[in-house]
N, C-alpha and C positions, 0 to 999 in steps of 0.2 A: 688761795682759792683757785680751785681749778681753773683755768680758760677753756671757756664751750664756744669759740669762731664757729659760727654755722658754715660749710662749704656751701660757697655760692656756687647756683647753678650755670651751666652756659645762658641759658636765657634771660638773666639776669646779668651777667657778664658782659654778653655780646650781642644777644637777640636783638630787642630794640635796638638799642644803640647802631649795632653794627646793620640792620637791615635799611635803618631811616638813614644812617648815612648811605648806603647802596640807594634807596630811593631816591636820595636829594635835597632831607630835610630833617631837621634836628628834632630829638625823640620827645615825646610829647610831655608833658606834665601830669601828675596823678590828676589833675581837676581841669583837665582839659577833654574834648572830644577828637575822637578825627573823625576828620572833615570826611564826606563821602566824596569817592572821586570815580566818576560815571567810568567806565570801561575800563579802568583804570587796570591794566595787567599786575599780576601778582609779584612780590618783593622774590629776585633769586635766592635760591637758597646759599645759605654762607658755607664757602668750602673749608671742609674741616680744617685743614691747611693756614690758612687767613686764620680762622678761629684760634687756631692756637698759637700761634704769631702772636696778638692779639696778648694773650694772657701773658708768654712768653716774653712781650716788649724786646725785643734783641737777642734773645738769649735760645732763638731756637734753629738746628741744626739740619739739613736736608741732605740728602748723596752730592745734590749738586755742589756745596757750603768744600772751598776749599780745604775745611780744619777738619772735615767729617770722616775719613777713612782712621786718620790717627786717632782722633776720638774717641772711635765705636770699636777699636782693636781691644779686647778683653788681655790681660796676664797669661791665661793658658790659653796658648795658641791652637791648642785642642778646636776649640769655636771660636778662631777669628772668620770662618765662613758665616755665621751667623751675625747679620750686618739689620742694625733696625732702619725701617721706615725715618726715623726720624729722633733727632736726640733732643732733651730741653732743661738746661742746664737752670734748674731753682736755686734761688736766691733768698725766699723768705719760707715759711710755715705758708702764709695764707697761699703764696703760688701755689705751693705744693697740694695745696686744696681745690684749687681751681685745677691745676692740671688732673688732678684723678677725676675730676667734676667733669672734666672734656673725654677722659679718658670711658667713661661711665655713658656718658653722652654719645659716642660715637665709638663705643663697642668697641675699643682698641684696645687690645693686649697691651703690656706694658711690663716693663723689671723696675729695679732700683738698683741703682752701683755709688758704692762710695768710690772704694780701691778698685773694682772690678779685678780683682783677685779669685773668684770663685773658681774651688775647685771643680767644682762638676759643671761649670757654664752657667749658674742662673743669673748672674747679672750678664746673659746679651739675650737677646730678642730679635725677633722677625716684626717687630710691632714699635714700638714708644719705650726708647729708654732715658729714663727721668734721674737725670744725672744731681748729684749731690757735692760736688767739687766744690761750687763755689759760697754753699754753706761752711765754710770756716776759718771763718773767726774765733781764736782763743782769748779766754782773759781768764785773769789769775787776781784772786782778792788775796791780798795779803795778812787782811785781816780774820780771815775765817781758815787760809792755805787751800782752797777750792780755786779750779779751775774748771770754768765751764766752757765747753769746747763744742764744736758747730759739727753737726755728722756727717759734714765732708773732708774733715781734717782729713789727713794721713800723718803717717809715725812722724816725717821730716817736721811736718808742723808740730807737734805736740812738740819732740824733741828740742825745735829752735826756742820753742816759746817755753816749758821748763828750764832747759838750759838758763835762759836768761832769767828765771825768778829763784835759780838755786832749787827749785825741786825736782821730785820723781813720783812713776807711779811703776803699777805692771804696765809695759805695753811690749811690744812685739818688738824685730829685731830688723825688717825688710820697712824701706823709707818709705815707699809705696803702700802700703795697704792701708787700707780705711778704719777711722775710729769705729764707725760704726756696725760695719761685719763683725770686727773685732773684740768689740764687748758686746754685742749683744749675745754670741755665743760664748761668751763668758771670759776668755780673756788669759790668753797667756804670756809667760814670758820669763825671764832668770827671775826679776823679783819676785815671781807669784808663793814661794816655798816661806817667803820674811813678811808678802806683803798683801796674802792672799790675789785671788783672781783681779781682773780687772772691773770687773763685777760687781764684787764684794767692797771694792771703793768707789760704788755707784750712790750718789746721795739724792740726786735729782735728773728728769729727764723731762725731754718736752715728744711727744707723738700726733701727729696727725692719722685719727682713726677713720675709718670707711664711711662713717656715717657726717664726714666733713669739719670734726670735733677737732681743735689744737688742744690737747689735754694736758696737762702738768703732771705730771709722774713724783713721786716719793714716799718713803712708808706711812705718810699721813694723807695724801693725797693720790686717791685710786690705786690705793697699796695692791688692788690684784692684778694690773696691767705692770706695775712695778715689778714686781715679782715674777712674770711672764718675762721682764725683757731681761732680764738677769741670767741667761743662760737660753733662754728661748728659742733664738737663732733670728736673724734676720729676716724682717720680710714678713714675718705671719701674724702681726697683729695690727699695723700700720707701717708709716714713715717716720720714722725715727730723725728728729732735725736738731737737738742738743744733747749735752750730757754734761752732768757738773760729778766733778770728782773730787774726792779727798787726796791731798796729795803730801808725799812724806819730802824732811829735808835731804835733797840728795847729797852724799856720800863725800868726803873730802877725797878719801882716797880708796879703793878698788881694786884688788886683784883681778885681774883678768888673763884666760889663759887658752890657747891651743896647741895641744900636743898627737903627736899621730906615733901612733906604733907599725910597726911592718913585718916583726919579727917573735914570734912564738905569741902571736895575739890572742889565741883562744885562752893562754894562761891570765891575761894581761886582760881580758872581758872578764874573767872569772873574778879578776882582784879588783877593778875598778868597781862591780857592782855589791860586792860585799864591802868596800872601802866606805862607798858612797853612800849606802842606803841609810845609815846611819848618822850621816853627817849634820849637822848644824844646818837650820833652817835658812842662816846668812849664806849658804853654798847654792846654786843654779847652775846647773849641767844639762848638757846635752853629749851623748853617747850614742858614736854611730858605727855602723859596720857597714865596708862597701864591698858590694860582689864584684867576682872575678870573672872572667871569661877565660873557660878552660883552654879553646882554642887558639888562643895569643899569648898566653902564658904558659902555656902547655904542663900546669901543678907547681912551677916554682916560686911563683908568687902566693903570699897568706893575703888574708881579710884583712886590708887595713880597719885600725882602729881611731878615731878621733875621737878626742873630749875638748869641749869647749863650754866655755863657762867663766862665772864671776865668783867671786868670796868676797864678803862685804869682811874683810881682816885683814892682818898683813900675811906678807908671801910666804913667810916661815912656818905659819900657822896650815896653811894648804901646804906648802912641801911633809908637815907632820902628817896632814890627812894620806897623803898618796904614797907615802913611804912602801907602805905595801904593795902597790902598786908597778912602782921604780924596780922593786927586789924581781918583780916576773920580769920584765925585762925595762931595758932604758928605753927612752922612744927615740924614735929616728929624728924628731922634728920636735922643741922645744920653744914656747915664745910664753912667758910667763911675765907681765907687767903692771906696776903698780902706779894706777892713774889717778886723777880726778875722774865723780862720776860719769860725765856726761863725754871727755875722751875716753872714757874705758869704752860706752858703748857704740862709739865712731871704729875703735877696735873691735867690736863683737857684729858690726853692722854685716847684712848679708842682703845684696846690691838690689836681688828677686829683680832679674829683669826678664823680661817674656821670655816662654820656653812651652815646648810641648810635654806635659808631665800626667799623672795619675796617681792618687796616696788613697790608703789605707790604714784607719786606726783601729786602735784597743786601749782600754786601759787593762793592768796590772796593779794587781795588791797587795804584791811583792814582787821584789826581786827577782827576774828573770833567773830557775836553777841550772845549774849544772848540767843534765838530761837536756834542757832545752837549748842553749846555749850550742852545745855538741850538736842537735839536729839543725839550725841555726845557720851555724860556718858551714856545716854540709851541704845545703844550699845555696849560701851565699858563692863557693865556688863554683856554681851549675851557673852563676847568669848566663844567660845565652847573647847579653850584649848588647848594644843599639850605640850609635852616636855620642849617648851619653851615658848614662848610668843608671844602676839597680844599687838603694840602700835599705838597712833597715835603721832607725835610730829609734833613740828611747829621749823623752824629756822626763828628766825629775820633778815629782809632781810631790805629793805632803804636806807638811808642815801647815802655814794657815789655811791653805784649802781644807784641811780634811778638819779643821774646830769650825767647821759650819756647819749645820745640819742637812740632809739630802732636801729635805723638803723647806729648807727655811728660804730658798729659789728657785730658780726654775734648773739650775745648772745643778745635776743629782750626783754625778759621778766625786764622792767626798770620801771616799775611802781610798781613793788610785794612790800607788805611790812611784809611779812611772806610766807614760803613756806610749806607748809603742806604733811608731808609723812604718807599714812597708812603702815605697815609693820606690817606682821607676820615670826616667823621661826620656825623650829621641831628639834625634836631631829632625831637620827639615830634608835632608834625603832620607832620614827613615821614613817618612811620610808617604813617599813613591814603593816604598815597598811594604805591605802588610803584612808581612806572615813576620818579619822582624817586630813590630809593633804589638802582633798577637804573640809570638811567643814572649816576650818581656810579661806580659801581662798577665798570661798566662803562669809565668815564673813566679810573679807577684800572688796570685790568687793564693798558690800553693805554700808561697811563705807565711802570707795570712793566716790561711789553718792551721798551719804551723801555731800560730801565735796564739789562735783560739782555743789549741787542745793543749795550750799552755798555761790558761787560767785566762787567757784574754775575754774582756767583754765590755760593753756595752763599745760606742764609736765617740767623738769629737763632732760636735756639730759645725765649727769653723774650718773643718776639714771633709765638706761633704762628700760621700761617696754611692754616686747614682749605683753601684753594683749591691749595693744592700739590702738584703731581700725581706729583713726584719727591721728598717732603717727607724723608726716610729720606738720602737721598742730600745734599741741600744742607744738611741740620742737623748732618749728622755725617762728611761725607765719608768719605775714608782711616779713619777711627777706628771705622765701622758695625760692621764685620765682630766685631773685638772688642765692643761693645757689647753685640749680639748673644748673640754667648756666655756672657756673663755673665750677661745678661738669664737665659736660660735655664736655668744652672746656678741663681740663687738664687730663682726663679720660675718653677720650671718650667709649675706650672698656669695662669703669665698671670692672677695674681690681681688685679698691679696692671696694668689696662686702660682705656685710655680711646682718640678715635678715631686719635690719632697717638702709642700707646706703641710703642716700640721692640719 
């Protein structure tokens, strides 16, 4: 049965209580009076501050709070200027009620961050950020293989706690980011092509909605807010504080592999994506192409090529896939190893530690051709450069994604069978100079189109991008209209807001 927790209000929380302790005497009884008290000056008002202290019991952060600058530092260093008023790290469901109840209370702007991973900045704030860290707790029944996980984990937790019960799910590949960004935009990662989305092994959830509600989430129990957080994206229906997944037994053993080419690579893009497209559902790859800077290479260097990826087989069985491959040219850099699962993905791990970046998606529903590929590398040697780097990659997407229905979730994109991200990022002296910063970005725009008059469309919602001028339309396609209305029915004040809520 559902849970309906009323959110208590602040004056119910803290009023009495917190005023008659300011006055000097403990709060009265329902079947008592108060007493009159002749001149008696009125009770101060309680500072918002104390008030949320208060609900917070310990757990709440101020500029002055030694731990507060590390804190409130987001992933993209993009918006580590944007520093909140105040952080308050939830503990339970009910907290997290009472803090919107304070929040609602005294007109405070607010985010949510699991990872604070957010590409376009919305988990930081000028205001109240309601931190989710130490919501996570894992546990794993072994008698059903469900693991219900707290939506502060991050990948390292889920990882350490699978690892030790012998399973797997889809989850992401950087230790850092949040469960709960993670799936609620649906969910990817190498397993997603054998094991569908992360989404799609969503059985149960728990959400604190705006109306103060702890509500129990599953296809029997408010199957439409179910449905919503299944691709929905973070943030727009409530606070999402659990997640119970189905989880498969993981792998005794795992090909794991990265290889980089450097030499005749536009043959060697051409062979890898007609190798792969095709491939067995047990295969997950990622395909990347990095730009050059003409200026420092002056034409002699190509596009490097990276593939990285698993095969749930043995290694002879992927040296068959990629033969063709091998024949356009060798690669410069070979590491092909056959692990256990959970060392395969301490090999495939990618560290994602702060940086200054920008991405751009699409999906494709095929194969990147030929024509496109060629305008492509024609670009990719135009980067103009920065500190770091300009790439485009492709994640192999199919297999169980695409035997869901568009509408059977909120997550519509079930036809992609490759998702295509441009990305650039700088360093911290690019930062002091803008015109380096704009042209990268500028670079990036134009590889976009690129992509778009390639068959690209719709975007990735866990890869927000604030430049999207139809962003409503490509995150959610066919599924908007619904979204929409539920948005509204369980929010109708748009409590939960930020620049791209539904």
């Amino acid at each position: 049965m559902t849970s309906m927790t009323r959110l208590s209000r602040r004056a119910l929380l803290i009023g009495t209580a917190a005023s008659a302790t300011l006055a000097g005497f403990a709060p009265l009884r329902a079947d008592q009076a108060a007493p009159a008290v002749a001149g008696a000056p009125p009770s101060p008002p309680v500072d918002r501050w104390q008030a949320l202290a208060r609900i917070a019991d310990g757990a709440l952060l101020r500029p002055s709070d030694a731990d507060f600058a590390t804190q409130a530092l987001p992933n993209n260093l993009r918006f580590r200027h944007v520093r909140p008023e105040a952080i308050v790290r939830c503990r339970t469901p009910q907290m997290v009620a009472d803090v919107l109840s304070w929040c609602q209370d005294y007109e405070m702007p607010f985010v949510l961050r699991g990872g604070g991973h957010s590409y376009a900045g919305f988990s930081t704030t000028r205001g109240l950020l309601v931190d989710m860290s130490a919501m996570n707790a894992i546990d794993y029944d072994p008698a059903t293989g469900r693991a219900r996980v707290g939506a502060g984990a991050l990948n390292q937790n889920i990882y350490d706690s699978l690892r030790q019960a012998g399973r797997m799910m889809t989850h992401g590949r950087c230790p850092t980011v949040g469960v709960a960004g993670f799936v609620l935009g649906g969910g990817i990662g190498f397993n997603m092509r054998r094991l569908g989305l992360a989404s799609d092994r969503l059985v149960a959830s728990e959400i604190v909605t705006a109306d103060g509600r702890v509500r129990a989430l599953s296809a029997t129990e408010e199957p439409d807010l179910f449905w919503a957080i299944r691709g929905g994206g973070g943030g727009n229906f409530g606070v999402s504080t659990s997640f119970t997944f189905d989880t498969a037994p993981a792998d005794a053993q795992l090909t794991v592999f990265r290889l980089v080419w450097r030499q005749n690579t536009l043959a060697v893009a051409r062979a890898l994506f007609a190798a792969l497209d095709d491939a067995p559902v047990t295969l997950g790859t990622r395909i990347s192409f990095s730009g050059v800077t003409p200026t420092l290479h002056a034409g002699g260097r190509q596009v490097a090529v990276t593939l990285l990826g698993q095969f749930a087989g043995p290694k002879e069985q992927l040296d068959t896939l990629l033969r063709p491959v091998m024949a356009a040219a060798a690669p410069e850099f070979s590491d092909i190893r056959e692990l256990p699962y959970w060392d395969a993905q301490a090999f495939l791990l990618e560290p994602g530690a702060p940086a200054w970046y920008r991405e751009r998606s699409a999906f494709l529903d095929t194969a990147p051709s030929d024509a496109f590929l060629d305008k492509a590398f024609e670009h990719l040697v135009r980067w103009p450069g920065t500190g770091a780097h300009g790439d485009l990659f492709f994640f192999q997407t199919g297999g169980r994604i695409n035997e869901v229905a568009p509408a059977a979730s909120a997550f519509v994109h079930r036809a992609s069978r490759w998702l295509s991200v441009v990305g650039v990022s700088w360093s911290e002296d690019d930062t002091v100079r803008p015109e380096i910063v704009r042209a990268a970005k500028d670079w990036q725009d134009a590889l976009y189109r690129t992509v778009d008059h390639a068959g690209g469309h719709g975007a990735f919602i866990n890869f927000p991008d604030a430049s999207l001028a139809e962003w409503r339309a490509r995150y959610y396609g066919a599924n908007l209209p619904r979204l929409a209305a539920l948005k509204a029915k369980v929010d109708p004040a748009n409590l939960f807001s930020f620049p791209q809520a539904i």
